[in-house]
N, C-alpha and C positions, 0 to 999 in steps of 0.2 A: 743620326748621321748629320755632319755638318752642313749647313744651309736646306736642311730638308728640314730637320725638328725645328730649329727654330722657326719656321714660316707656317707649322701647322701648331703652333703652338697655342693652347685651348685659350687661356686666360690674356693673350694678345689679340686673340681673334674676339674675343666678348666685348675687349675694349672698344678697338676699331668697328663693330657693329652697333656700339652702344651711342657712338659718334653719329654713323650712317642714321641711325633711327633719329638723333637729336634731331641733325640739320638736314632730312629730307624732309622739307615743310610742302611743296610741289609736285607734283605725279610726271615722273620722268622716265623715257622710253630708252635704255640702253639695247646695243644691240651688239655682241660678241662677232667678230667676222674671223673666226679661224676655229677648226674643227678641234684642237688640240683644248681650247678654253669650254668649247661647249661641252664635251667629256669631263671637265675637269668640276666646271660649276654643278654640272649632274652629278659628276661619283661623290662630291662634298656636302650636297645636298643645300646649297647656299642660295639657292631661289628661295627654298619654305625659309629661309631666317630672315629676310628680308622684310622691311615695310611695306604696305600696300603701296606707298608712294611708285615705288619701281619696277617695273616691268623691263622685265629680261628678254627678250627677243633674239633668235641664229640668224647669222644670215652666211653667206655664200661662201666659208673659209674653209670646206671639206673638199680637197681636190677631187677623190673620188664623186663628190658628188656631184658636182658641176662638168664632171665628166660627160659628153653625150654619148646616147645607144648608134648614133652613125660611128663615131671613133671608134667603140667596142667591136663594131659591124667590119669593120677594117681592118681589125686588128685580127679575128678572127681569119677574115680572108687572106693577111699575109701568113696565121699560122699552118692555116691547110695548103698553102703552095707547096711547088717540090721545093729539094735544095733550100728553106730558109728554116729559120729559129727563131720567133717572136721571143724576148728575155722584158719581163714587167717584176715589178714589187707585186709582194702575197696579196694587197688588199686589192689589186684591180680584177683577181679572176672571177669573182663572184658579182662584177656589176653587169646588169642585164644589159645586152646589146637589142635588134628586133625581135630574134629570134632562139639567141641562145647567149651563152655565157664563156667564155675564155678555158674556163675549167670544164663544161661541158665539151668544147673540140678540143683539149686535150685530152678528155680521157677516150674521145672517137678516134686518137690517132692522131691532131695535130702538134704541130713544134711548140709547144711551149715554155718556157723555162721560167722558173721563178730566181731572182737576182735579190740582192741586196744592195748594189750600186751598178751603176753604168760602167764599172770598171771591168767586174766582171763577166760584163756580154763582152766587151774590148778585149778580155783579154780569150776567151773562147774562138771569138773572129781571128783573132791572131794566129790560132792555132789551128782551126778550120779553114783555109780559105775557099776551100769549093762549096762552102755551106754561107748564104746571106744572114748575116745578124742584124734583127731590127729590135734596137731599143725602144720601148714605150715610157715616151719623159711626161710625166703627169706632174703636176704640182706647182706651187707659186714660185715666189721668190725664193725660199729655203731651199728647192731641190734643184732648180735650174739650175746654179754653178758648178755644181756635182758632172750636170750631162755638158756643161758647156767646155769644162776642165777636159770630158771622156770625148769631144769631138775634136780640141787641140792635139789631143795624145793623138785620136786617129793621123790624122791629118799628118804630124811630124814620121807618123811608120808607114806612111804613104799607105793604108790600108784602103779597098776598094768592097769590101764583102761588110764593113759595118755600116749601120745607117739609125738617126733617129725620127721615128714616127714622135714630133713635137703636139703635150696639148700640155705645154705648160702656160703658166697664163701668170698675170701681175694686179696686185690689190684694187688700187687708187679707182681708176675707172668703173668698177662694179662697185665699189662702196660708191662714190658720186651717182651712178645710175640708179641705185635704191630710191636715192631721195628726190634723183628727176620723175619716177615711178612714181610718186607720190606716198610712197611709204613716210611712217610719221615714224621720226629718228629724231631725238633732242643730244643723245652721245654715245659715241663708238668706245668699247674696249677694242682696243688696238693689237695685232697678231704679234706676239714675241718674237718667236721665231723666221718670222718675214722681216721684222725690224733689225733685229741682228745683221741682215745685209746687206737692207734697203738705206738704214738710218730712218728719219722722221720727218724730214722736211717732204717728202711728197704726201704728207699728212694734212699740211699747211692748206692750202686750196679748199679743202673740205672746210676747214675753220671759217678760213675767207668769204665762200661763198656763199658758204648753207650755215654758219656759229654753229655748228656744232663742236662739244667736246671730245678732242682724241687723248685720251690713256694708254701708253704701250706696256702690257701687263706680263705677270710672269704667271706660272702654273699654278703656284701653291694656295690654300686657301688663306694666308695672311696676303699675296698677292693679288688676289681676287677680291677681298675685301678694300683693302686700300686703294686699290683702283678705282672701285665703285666708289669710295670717298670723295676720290678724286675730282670724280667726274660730277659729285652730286656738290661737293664746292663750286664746280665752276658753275653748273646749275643754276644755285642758287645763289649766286653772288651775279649774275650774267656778264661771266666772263670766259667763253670761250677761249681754249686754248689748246695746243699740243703739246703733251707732258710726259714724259717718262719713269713710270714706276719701277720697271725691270732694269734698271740701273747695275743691276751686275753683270748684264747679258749685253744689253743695246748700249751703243754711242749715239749720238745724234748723228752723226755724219754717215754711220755703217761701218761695212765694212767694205772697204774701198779697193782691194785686192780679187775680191768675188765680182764688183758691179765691173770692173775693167774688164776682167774678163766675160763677162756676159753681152757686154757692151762690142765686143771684139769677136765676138763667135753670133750672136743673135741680133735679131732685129723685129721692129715691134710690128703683130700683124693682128688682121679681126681675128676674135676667136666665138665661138657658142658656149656661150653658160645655160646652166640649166635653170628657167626660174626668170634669164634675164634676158636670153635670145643672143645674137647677134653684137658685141659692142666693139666698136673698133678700135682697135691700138692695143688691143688688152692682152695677146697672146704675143705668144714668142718662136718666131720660126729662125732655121739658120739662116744668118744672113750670106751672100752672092758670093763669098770664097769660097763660102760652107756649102753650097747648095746640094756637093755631088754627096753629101750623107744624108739631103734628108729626102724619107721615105714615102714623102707625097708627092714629091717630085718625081723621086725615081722610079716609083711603083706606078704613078699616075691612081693615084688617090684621091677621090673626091667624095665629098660627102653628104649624104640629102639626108636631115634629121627628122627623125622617125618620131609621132609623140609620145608622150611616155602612157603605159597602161591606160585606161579607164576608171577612175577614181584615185589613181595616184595624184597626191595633192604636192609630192618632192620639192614643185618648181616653188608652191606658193610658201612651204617652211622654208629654201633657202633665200624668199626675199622677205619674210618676217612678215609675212602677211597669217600666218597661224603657227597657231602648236603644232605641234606631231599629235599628239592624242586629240586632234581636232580632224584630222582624216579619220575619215569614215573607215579605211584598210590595215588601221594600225592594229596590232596586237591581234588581231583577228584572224585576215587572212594575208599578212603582212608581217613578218618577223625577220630575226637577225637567222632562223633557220631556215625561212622561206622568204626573202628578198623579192618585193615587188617593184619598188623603187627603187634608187640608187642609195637613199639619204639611212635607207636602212643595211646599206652591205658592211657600210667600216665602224670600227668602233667610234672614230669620229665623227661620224653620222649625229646630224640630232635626232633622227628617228631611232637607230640602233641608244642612241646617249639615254632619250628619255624611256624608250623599252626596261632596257639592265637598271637606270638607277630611279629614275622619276613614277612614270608611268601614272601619272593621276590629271 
């Protein structure tokens, strides 16, 4: 298939490894910040080909997992009212709240519905209006335009029964706060698909202030490997820089139709990551036209976050402070069938990632 063979292509891939092993002469700390790469570097198994020089390290790019058990705590609550309809994507039913799970109250009886886009809770509100529709908008910059697009549409059908429960959240800020943490980061592979909307220049600041290297990478394993090239050139040349591998996908600039509208429907507020607490500006609620849809407002939703388990170590793999198989709960009493943390519910998960293809 066209742009898929050629990127897994054996005898280009040996190439560009045969490079990476020349000029990693220095022990460099890369760190993946999107869940979609950390699945990707596990199913290709491109950690073990690697030099000892590099160390691959997750950090906080899995929406689901920086999800907190207070939001799931809420979400729950809105599904067992009367009259409402909680509508989320398949991978959030199964992340633990305090006490139970999204799929667990809907098989007790409450509203839940599993959606594919915010379009179609909108378009069920539409058709329901005696029944409250509350979307659950998870995810970075790649899904936010999606719900910001489905709160315009409300908005122009003057609809008053849809609303979104917002825990979408934005890159740049949690990458920076890694390295105020004092996590040791020399260069970031960069999220593809957040860059497609964001563009790359709020990558710049990281270069600025902390040299590190940013690479914005694509899926495949010739993209993954050249990426890491990338970044181990700038390494070892000491020249920081923000660079774009995924050239077929990203512009530098974005896409500038998606931030307008995000910019017009949203506004930046604190959010709770898991792993990094509290960081402000990082999350995204609707901004003061928007207000009468969303669902913290109008539910009067608040949220005291609960810690996670007793030996769940979740927080400390999404700020790249360990492995997965450095938790003591992994594989054990911790799997992608029995979910004790968050980082193991989605396939995105670096817990579930290293479980299915790693696991050593």
């Amino acid at each position: 298939m066209k742009l898929i063979d050629e990127f897994r292509d054996p005898e280009l891939c040996r190439i560009v490894l045969e490079k990476i092993r020349r000029k990693s002469s220095r022990s460099i700390t890369i760190m993946e910040v999107c869940g979609g790469h950390t699945m990707a570097l596990n199913r290709f198994g491109i950690p073990s080909l690697l030099p000892d020089t590099i160390n691959l390290i997750s950090g906080p790019g899995c929406p689901v997992c920086v999800t907190g058990r207070g939001y799931i705590d809420n979400a729950i609550d809105l599904a067992l009212r009367d009259n409402t309809m909680v509508c989320t994507y398949g991978d959030l039913l199964r992340v633990p709240g305090s006490e139970s799970t999204l799929e667990k109250a809907q098989a007790n009886g409450g509203n839940v519905r599993i959606v594919y886009s915010p379009t179609q809770c909108l378009d069920m509100a539409e058709h329901s209006p005696e029944t409250a529709f509350i979307f659950l908008g998870i995810g970075f910059e790649t899904t936010a335009p999606a719900s910001a697009v489905t709160l315009r549409r409300a908005k122009e059908l003057g609809l008053r029964n849809f609303f979104l429960y917002s825990a979408h959240k934005t890159m740049p800020r949690a990458m920076a706060s890694i390295i105020h943490a004092g996590v040791k980061v020399d260069a970031y592979l960069c999220p593809g698909h957040v860059s497609t909307i964001t563009g790359i220049k709020m990558y710049e600041p990281l270069v600025e202030q902390f040299g590190v290297g940013c690479v914005v990478s694509g899926f495949e394993p010739l993209d993954l490997l050249q990426s890491i090239l990338m970044l181990v050139e700038q390494y070892e040349n000491k020249g920081a820089a923000v660079e774009i591998q995924y050239t077929r996908a990203v512009r530098p600039e974005g896409n500038l139709k998606a931030q307008k509208i995000m910019n017009e429907v949203f506004e930046a507020s604190d959010a709770w990551w898991r792993g990094l607490g509290v960081l402000k500006y990082s999350g995204l609620k609707p901004s003061p036209s928007y207000n009468h849809f969303d669902a913290s407002e109008v539910f009067g939703l608040t949220t005291n976050e609960p810690a996670d388990p007793p030996g769940c170590r979740c927080g400390d793999v999404l700020k790249g402070l360990l492995k997965p198989v450095q938790c003591k709960l992994f594989g054990i009493f911790c799997s992608p069938a029995n979910p004790i943390g968050a980082c193991m519910v989605s396939a995105e998960g670096a817990c579930q990632s290293h479980f299915r293809y790693a696991n050593t």
